[in-house]
C-alpha positions in Angstrom: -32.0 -81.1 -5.1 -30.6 -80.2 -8.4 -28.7 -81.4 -11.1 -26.7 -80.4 -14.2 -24.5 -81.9 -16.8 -22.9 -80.4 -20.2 -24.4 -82.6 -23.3 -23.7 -82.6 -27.0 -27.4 -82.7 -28.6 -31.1 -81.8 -27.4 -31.4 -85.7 -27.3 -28.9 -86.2 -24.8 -31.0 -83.2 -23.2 -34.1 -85.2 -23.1 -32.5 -88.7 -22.1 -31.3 -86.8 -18.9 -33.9 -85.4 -18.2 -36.2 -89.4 -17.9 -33.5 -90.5 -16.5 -33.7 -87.9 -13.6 -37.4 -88.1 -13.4 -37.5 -92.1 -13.5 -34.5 -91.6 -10.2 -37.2 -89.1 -8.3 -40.9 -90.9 -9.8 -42.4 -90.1 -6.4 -41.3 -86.1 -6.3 -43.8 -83.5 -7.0 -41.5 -81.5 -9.1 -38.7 -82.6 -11.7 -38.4 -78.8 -13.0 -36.2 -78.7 -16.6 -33.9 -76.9 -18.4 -31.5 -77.1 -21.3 -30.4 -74.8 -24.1 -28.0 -76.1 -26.8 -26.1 -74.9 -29.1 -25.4 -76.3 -32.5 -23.5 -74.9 -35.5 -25.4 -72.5 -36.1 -29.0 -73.8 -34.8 -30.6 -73.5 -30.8 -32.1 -75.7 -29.3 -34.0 -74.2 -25.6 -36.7 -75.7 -23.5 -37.6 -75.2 -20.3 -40.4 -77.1 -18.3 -42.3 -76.3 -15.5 -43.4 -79.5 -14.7 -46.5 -78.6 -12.8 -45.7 -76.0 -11.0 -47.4 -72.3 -11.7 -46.7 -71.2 -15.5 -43.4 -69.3 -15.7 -42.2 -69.8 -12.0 -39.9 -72.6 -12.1 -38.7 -73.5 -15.3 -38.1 -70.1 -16.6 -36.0 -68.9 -13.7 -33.7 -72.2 -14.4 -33.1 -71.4 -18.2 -32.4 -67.4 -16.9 -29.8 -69.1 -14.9 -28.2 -70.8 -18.5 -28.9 -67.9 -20.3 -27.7 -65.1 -18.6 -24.2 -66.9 -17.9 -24.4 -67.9 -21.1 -24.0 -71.7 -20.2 -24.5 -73.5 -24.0 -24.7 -76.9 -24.3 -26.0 -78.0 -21.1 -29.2 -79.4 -19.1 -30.6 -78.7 -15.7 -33.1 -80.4 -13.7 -34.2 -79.7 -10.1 -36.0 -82.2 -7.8 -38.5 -80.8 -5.0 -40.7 -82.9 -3.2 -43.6 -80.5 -1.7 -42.9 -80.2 2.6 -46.0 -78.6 3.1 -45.0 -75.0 2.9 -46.6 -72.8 0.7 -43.8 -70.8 -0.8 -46.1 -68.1 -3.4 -44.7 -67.6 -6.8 -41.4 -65.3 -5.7 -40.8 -68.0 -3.1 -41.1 -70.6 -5.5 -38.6 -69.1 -8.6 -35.7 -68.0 -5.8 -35.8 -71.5 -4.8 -35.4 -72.8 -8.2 -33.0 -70.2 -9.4 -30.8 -70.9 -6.2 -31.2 -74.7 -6.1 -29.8 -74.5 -10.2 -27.0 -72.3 -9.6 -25.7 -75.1 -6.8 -26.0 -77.2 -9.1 -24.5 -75.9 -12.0 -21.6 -74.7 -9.7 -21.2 -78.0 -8.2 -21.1 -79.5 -11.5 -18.5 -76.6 -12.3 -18.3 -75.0 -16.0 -15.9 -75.9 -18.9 -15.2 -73.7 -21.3 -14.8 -75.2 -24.5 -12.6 -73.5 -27.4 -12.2 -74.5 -31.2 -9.4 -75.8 -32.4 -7.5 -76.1 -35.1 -4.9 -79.6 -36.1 -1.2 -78.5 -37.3 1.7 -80.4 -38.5 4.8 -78.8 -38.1 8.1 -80.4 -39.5 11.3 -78.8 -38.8 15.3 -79.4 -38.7 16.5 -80.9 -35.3 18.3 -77.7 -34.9 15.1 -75.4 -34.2 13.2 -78.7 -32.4 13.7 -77.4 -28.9 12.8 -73.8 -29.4 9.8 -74.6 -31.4 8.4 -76.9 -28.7 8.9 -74.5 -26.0 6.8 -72.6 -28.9 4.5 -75.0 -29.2 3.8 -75.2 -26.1 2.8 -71.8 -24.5 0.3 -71.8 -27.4 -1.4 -75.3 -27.6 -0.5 -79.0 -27.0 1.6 -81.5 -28.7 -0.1 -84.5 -29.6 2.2 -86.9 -31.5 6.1 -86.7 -31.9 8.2 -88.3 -35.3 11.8 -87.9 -35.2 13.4 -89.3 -38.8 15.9 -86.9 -40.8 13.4 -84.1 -39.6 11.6 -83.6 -36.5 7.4 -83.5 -36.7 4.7 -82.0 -34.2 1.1 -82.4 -35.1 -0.2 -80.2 -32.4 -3.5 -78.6 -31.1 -4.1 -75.1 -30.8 -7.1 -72.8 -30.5 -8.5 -71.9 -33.4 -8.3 -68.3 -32.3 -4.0 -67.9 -31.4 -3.5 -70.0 -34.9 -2.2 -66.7 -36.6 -0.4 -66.3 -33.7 1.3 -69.2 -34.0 2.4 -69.6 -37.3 3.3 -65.9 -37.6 6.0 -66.8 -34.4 6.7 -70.5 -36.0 7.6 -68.8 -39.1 9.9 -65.6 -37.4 11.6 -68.2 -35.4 12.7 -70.6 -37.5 13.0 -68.0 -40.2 10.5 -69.5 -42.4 12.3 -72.9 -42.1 9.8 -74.8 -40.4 7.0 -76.4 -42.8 3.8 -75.8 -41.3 0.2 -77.6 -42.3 -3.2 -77.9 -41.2 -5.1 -80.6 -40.5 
């Protein structure tokens, strides 16, 4: 059986990982993977937990790599059923019993983004928010003598953004980042 989960840090990782192998203490197997991404640092392991040197493990972390699945841990479970499954045997059940898992777990794409204020005339309100939102999400709402949005957007369609805030409002809209 497998299992995988997104986490933040290579100690969130780790603490799965016990957790997982304290839930299956009497398995032969608790086979490890994770490969993190922070900043600008990695952070990989892969572990084959007893089994033959580079057939379980590795094929897991393959799995996370070649999807290029960041920020997320994998352990499969096997408790030995008395077949002999040789080294090829061995990895394709691994690699397969990981992809389940990851699938089942499904994948979230995660996107930087960037905070805006944008404070604007009641006039322009409506059309900025229909704007607003084929680009990113409001997140709070002011209305006093002006109207304010401080909204999310990915970091990448920003430009975007405030190139079409600014060309449809005709530079009336003040816009700020947060």
């Amino acid at each position: 059986m497998g299992y995988a989960r997104p986490v933040e840090s290579e100690h969130e990782a780790k603490a799965f990982i016990k957790k997982i192998k304290e839930l299956h203490r009497d398995a032969n197997h608790n086979v490890s993977a994770y490969f993190i991404k922070e900043k600008s640092s990695f952070a990989l392991k892969y572990d084959d937990d007893g089994e033959p040197a580079g057939s379980s493990g590795k094929p897991v972390f393959k799995i996370l790599e070649s999807k290029e699945i960041w920020n997320a841990v994998v352990v499969v479970t096997r408790y030995f059923g008395g077949i002999k499954l040789g080294f090829g045997g061995l990895s394709r059940a691994y690699r397969n019993t990981a992809l389940a898992a990851i699938e089942e777990a499904g994948i979230v794409e995660v996107f930087e983004q960037v905070r805006l204020r944008v404070r604007l005339g009641y006039a322009e309100s409506q059309k900025v928010r229909n704007l607003i939102e084929k680009y990113g999400v409001i997140r709070k709402e002011m209305y006093t003598d002006s109207v304010e949005f401080i909204i999310l957007v990915n970091k990448e369609l920003e430009d975007e953004l405030v190139k079409k805030l600014t060309d449809e409002t005709k530079s009336k809209a003040e816009l700020e980042r947060l």
